[in-house]
C-alpha positions as CSV (number, residue, x, y, z in Angstrom):
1,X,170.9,97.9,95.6
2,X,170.4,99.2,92.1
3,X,168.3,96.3,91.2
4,X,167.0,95.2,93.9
5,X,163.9,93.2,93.3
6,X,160.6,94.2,95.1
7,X,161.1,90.6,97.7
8,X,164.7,91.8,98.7
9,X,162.9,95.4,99.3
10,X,159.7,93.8,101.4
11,X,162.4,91.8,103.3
12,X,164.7,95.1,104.3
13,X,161.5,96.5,105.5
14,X,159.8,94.2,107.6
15,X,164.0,94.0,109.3
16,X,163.1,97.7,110.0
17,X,160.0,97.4,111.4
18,X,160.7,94.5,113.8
19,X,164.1,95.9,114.1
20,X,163.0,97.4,117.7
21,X,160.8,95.3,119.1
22,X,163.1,92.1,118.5
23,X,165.0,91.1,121.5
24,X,169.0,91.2,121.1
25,X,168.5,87.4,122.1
26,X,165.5,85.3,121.3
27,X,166.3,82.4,122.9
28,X,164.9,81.4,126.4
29,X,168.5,79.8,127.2
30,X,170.1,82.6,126.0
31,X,168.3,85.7,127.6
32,X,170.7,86.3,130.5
33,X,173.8,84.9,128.6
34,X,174.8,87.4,125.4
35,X,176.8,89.9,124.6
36,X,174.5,92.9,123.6
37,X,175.9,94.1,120.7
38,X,172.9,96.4,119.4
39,X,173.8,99.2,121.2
40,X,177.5,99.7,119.6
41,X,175.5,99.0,116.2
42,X,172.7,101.5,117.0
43,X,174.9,104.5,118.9
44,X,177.3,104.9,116.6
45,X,176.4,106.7,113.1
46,X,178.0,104.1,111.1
47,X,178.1,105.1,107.3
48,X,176.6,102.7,104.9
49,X,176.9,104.1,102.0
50,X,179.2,102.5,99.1
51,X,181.7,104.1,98.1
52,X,183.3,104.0,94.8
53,X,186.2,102.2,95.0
54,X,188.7,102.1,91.8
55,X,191.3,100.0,92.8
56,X,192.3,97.1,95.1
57,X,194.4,97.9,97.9
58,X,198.1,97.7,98.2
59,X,198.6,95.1,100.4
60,X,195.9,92.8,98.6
61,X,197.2,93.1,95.1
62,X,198.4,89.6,94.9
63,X,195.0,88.4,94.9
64,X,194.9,89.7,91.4
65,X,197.0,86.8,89.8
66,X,196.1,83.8,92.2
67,X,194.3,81.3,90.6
68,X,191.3,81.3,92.8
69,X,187.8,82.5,92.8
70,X,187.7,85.9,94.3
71,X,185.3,88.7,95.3
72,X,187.0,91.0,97.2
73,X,184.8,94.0,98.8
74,X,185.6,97.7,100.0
75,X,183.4,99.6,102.3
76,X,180.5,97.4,100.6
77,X,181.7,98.5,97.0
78,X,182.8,95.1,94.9
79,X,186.3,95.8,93.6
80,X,187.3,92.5,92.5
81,X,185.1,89.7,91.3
82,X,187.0,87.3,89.3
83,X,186.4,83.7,88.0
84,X,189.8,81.6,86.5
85,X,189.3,80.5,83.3
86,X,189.7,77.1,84.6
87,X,186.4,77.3,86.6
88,X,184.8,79.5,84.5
89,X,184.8,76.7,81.6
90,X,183.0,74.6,83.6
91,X,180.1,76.7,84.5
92,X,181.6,78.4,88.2
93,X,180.1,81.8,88.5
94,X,180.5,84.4,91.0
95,X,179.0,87.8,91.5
96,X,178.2,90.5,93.5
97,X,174.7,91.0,95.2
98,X,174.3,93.9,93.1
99,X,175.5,91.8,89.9
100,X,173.6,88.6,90.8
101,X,169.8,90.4,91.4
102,X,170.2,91.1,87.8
103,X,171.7,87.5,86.8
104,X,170.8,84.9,88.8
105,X,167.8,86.6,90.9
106,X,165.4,83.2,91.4
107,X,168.4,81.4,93.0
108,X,168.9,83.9,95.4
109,X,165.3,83.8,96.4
110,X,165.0,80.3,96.6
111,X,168.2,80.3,98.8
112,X,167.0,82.0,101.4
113,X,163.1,80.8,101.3
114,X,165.1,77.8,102.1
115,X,165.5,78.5,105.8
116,X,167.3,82.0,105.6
117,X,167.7,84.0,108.1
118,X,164.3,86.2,109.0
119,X,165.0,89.1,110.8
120,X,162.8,87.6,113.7
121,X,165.5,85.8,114.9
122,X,167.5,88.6,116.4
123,X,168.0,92.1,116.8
124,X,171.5,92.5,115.5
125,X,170.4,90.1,112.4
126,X,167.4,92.8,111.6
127,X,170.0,95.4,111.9
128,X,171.9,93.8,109.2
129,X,169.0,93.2,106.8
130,X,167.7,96.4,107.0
131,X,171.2,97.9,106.0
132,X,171.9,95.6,103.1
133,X,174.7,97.3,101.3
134,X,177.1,94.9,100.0
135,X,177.2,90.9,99.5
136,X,178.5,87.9,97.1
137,X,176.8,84.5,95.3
138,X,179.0,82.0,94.2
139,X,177.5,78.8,92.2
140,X,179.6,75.5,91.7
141,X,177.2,73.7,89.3
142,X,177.0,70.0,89.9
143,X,179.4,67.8,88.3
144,X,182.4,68.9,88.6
145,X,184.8,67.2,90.5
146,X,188.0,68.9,91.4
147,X,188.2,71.5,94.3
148,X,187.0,74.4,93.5
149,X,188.8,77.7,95.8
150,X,186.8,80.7,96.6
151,X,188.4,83.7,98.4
152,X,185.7,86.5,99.6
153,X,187.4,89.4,101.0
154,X,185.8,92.4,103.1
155,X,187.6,95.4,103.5
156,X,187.0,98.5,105.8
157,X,188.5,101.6,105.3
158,X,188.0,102.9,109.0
159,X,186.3,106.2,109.8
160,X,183.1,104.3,111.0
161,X,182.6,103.0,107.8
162,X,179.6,99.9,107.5
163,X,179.7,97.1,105.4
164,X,176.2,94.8,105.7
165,X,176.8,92.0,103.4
166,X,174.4,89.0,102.1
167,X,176.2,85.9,101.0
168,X,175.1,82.8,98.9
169,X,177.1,79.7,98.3
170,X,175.2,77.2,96.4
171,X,177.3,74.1,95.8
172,X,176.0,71.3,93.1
173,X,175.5,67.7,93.9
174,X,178.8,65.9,94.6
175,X,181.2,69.2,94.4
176,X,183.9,70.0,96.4
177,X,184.5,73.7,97.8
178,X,187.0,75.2,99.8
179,X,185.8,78.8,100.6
180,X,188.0,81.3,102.6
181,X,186.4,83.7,104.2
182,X,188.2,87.1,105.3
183,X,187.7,90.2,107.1
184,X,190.2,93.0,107.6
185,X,190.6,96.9,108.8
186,X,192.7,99.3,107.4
187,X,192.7,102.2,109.4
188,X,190.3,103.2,112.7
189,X,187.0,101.8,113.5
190,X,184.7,99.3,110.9
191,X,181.5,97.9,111.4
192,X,181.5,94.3,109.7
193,X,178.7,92.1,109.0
194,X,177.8,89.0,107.0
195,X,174.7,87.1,106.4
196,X,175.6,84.2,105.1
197,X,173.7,81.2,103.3
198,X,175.3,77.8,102.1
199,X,173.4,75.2,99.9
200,X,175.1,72.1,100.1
201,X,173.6,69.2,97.1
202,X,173.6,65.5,97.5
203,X,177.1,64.4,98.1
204,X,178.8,67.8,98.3
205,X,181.4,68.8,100.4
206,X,182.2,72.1,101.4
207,X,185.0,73.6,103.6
208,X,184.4,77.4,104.6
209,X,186.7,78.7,106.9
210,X,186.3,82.6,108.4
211,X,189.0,84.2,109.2
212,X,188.8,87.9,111.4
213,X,191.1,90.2,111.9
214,X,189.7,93.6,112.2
215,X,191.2,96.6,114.2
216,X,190.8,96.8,117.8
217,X,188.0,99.6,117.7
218,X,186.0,97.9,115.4
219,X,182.6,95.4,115.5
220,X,182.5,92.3,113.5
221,X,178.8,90.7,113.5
222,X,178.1,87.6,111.5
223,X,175.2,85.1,111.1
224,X,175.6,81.6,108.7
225,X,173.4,79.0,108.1
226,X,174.3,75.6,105.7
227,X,171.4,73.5,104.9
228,X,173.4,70.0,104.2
229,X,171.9,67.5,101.8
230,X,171.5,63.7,101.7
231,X,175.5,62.2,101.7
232,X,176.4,66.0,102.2
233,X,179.3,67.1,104.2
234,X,179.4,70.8,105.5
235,X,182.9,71.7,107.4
236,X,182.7,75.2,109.1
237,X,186.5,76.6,110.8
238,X,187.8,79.8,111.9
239,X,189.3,81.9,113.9
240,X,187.8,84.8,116.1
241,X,191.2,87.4,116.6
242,X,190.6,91.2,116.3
243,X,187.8,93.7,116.8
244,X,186.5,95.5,119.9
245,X,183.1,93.1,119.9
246,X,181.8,90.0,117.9
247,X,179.1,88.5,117.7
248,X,179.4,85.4,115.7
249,X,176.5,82.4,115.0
250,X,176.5,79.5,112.9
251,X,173.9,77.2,112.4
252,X,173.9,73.7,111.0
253,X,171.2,72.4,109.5
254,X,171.5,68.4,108.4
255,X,168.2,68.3,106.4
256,X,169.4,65.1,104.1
257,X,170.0,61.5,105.1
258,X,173.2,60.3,105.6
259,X,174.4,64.2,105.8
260,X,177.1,65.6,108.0
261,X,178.3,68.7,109.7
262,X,181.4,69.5,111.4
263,X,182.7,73.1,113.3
264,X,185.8,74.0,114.7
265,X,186.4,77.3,116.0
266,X,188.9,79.3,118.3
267,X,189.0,82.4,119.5
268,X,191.7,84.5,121.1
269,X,190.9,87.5,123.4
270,X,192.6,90.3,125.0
271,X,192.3,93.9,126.7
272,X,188.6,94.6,127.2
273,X,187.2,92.5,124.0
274,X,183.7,90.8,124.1
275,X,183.1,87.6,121.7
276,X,179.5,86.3,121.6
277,X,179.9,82.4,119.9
278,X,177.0,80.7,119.3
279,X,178.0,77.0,117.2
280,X,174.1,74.7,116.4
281,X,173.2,71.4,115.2
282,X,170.2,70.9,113.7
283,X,169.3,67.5,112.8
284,X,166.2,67.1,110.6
285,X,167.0,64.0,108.5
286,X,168.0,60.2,110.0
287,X,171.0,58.8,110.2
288,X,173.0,62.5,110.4
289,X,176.3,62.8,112.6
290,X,176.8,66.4,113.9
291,X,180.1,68.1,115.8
292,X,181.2,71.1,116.9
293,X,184.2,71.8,119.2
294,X,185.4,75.4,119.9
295,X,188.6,76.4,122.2
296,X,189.2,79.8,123.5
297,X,192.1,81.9,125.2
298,X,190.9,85.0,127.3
299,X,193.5,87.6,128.9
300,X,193.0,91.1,130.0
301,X,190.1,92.2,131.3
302,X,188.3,90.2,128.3
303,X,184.9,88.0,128.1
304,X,183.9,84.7,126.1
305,X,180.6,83.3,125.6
306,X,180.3,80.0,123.9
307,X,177.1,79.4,123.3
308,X,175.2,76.1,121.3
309,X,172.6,73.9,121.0
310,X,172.3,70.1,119.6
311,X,168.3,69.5,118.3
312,X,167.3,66.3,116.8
313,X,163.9,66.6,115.8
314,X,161.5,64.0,115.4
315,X,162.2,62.1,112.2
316,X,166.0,62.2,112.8
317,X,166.7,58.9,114.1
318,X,170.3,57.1,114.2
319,X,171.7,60.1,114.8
320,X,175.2,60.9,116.7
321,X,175.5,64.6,117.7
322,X,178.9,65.8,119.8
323,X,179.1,69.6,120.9
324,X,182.2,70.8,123.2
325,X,183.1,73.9,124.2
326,X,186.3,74.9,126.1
327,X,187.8,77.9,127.6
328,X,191.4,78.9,129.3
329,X,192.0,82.4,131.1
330,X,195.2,83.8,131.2
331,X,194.0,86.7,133.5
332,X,192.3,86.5,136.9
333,X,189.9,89.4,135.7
334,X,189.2,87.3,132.0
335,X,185.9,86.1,132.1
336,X,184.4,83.1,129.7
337,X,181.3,80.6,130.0
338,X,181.0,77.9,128.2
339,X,176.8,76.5,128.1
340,X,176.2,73.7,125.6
341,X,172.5,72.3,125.6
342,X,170.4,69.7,124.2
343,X,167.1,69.1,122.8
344,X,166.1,65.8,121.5
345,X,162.8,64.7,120.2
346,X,163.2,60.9,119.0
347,X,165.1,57.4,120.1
348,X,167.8,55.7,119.1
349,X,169.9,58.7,119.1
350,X,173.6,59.4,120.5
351,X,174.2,63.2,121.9
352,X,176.8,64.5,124.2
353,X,178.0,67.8,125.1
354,X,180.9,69.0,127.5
355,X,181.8,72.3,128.8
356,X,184.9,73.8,130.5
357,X,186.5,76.7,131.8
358,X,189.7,76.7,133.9
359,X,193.1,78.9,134.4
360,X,196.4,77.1,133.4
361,X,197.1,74.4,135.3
362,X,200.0,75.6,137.5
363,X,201.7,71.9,137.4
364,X,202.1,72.1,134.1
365,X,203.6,75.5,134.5
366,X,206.1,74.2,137.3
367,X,206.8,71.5,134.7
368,X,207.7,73.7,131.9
369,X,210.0,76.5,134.0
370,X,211.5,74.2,135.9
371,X,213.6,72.8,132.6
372,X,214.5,76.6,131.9
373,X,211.6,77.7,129.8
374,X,210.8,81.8,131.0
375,X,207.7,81.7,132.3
376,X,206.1,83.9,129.6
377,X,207.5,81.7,127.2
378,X,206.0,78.8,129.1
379,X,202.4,80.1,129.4
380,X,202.3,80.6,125.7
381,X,203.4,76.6,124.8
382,X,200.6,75.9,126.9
383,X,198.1,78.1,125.5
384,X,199.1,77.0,122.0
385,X,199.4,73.8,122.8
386,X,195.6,74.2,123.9
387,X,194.6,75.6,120.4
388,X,197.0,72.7,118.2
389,X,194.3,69.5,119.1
390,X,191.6,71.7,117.3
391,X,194.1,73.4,114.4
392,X,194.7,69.8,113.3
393,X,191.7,68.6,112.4
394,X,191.1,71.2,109.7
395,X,192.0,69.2,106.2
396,X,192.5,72.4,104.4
397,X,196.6,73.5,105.0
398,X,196.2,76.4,103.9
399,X,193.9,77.6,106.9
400,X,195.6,75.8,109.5
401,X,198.5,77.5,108.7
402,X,196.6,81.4,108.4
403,X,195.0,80.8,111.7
404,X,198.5,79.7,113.3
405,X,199.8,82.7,111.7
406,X,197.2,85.3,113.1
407,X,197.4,83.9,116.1
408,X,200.8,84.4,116.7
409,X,200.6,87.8,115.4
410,X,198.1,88.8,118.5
411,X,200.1,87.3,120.7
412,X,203.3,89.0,119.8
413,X,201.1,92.8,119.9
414,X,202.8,95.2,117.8
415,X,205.6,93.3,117.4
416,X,203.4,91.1,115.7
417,X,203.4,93.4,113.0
418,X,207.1,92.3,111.7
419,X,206.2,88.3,111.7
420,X,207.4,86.1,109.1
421,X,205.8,83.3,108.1
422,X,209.2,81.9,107.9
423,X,208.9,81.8,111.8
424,X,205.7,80.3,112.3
425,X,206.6,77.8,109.7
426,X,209.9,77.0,112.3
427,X,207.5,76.4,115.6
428,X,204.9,74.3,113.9
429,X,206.3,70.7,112.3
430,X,203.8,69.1,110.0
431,X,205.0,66.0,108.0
432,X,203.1,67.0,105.2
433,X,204.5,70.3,105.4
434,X,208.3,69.0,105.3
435,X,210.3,71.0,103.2
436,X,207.9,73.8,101.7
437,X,208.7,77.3,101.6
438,X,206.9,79.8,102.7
439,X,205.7,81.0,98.8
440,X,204.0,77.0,99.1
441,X,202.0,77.2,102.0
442,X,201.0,81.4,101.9
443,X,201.3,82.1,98.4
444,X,197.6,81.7,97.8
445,X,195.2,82.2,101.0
446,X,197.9,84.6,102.7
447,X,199.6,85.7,99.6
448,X,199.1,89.3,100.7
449,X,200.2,89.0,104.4
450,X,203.6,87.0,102.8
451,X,204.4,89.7,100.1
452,X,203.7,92.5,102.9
453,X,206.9,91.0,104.7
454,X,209.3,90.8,101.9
């Protein structure tokens, strides 16, 4: 970083000092159930450094005109930060890290001295600090009361390219932000990773979906944290798809009264792919109500891990806390575990958890080809039909419809390549959705993916 300030530098070097002696998992539950991911970070010479990047690429160009906040990354170098002038008017701001240590320095600071990540925590996580390269801060100040849209975009060129990025969301007291999260490969094998840090004020309510794509030889490596405020609502989705490894964490933390936290993940894995989930409640404050409910589909050869942890500390009383984590396996040589925990320190508290992993049921198979469905045809209504109960719940169409779309992409392989949104629209009937082109529900979050087709 250009300017980076001297407790940014202290913090990249104490992440390279512990950086070895950290274990890839800290946890005691955890020891003998993760997906090492250190040693694809560590043996490959993955190139940090930013290059300077003039233009945005082709196939994201339509990002130029949409009316959204955007910071779009390339290979760690910002090529696109841009505020409308319909936010900008009422005090939005968005930078890059690089930007926003010159602007806005204190805030970052106080953002993460308010339980950021330390690179104690894990291996992978130092490895990421200590090869800061890239990152984004957006600030909705408090008061304003429509939606406000944020796109981040991170791009990798290929040729073992790294991007380690730092990212700050700080959303004002009763504000409402939908945040869109993205991260593609162009071409060969990317190294991806994201430290991210959301600040939710009294009342607030923010959406942030991640989305990951990434080419089949690549590594995608994410850590986020929200710290929820009193009447706060923090809603994390996503959808795990591409990349050879991932290793994916988010943490809840409901540190204010009457605050709330919901998660709802899927992930979709084939050939010899490795995802590492880990979904936590924290509840700090009474009267907090916590969920988290991931799905996932393994094939191939493949390997899940969900992974998460309710904790209701001592003062958190009149709390109700739900965490379920469910697998299906498509392959007799998939693999997936699913090992939900709890730790509760008060009364008067509600907490359940719930855990499964199974094949299709063949019944339901019999059902299905028995009324002249093809069997591969069949197995994928059922696999879908596994993902749709989760899909639904998330109250942002736009994402619902983006994580339909990609996941019909991987299931369709290279011919995945040629899908229209046209046709996803067909299989999936909405009553909201009655009626709306395909410009209507992709001409904002997907924008590029629909302009690509036509």
């Amino acid at each position: 970083m250009s300017q980076e300030q001297s407790w940014l530098t202290q913090l990249r070097e104490r992440a390279r000092r512990v950086h070895q002696a950290v274990a890839e998992e800290v946890s005691p539950l955890y020891v003998k159930h993760h997906i090492p991911v250190s040693q694809d970070l560590e043996a490959r010479d993955w190139d940090f450094e930013p290059q300077r990047v003039e233009s945005v690429p082709e196939r994201f160009r339509g990002l130029e005109e949409v009316e959204e906040v955007v910071v779009l990354h390339v290979d760690g170098s910002p090529v696109l930060v841009r505020v409308p002038e319909v936010y900008s008017r009422r005090g939005v701001r968005a930078h890059s890290l690089d930007e926003a240590l010159r602007t806005v320095e204190g805030e970052i600071r106080s953002a993460i001295e308010r339980g950021g990540f330390q690179p104690e925590e894990s291996r992978p996580l130092a490895y990421l600090l200590a090869r800061l390269n890239s990152g984004a801060v957006v600030k909705v100040p408090s008061g304003i009361e429509e939606p406000v849209r944020v796109r981040l975009v991170w791009i990798g060129s290929g040729r073992n390219r790294g991007t380690s990025a730092f990212t700050v969301l700080l959303a004002g007291d009763n504000t409402d932000v939908r945040v869109v999260d993205e991260y593609h490969s162009l071409d060969g094998p990317v190294l991806i990773g994201n430290v991210v840090h959301v600040i939710g004020g009294t009342g607030s309510k923010v959406r942030y979906a991640v989305l990951e794509n990434l080419s089949e030889e690549s590594i995608f490596v994410s850590f986020s944290r929200s710290i929820t405020g009193t009447d706060a609502h923090q809603f994390w989705s996503g959808a795990l798809i591409g990349g050879a490894k991932a290793k994916y964490r988010v943490d809840n933390v409901l540190a204010g009264r009457g605050s709330r936290a919901d998660t709802l993940e899927v992930t979709m894995t084939t050939g010899t792919q490795m995802f590492d989930v880990t979904l936590n409640l924290r509840h700090v404050a009474p009267d907090t109500i916590g969920r988290v409910h991931a799905k996932g589909i393994g094939g191939g050869r493949s390997r899940t891990l969900f992974k998460g942890i309710i904790r209701i500390e001592r003062e958190a009383k009149n709390t109700g806390a739900y965490l379920a984590e469910h697998a299906m396996l498509l392959s007799p040589e998939a693999r997936a575990d699913a090992i939900p925990g709890l730790e509760i320190e008060t009364d008067n508290v509600k907490a359940t958890h719930s855990a499964s992993v199974a094949q299709i049921d063949p019944e339901h198979l019999f059902y299905l080809m028995c009324r002249g469905i093809p069997r591969e045809e069949a197995v994928k209504l059922i696999s879908f039909g596994f993902f749709e109960p989760v899909i639904r719940e998330i109250d942002v169409p736009e994402v619902r419809w983006g994580i339909r779309y990609l996941l019909e992409k991987k299931w369709l392989g290279p011919a995945g390549e040629e899908l229209d949104p046209l046709q996803v629209m067909e299989t999936y009937i909405e009553p909201e959705e009655v009626g709306r082109s395909p410009e209507d529900i992709f001409g904002t979050h997907y924008k590029a993916f629909y302009y690509r087709r036509r």
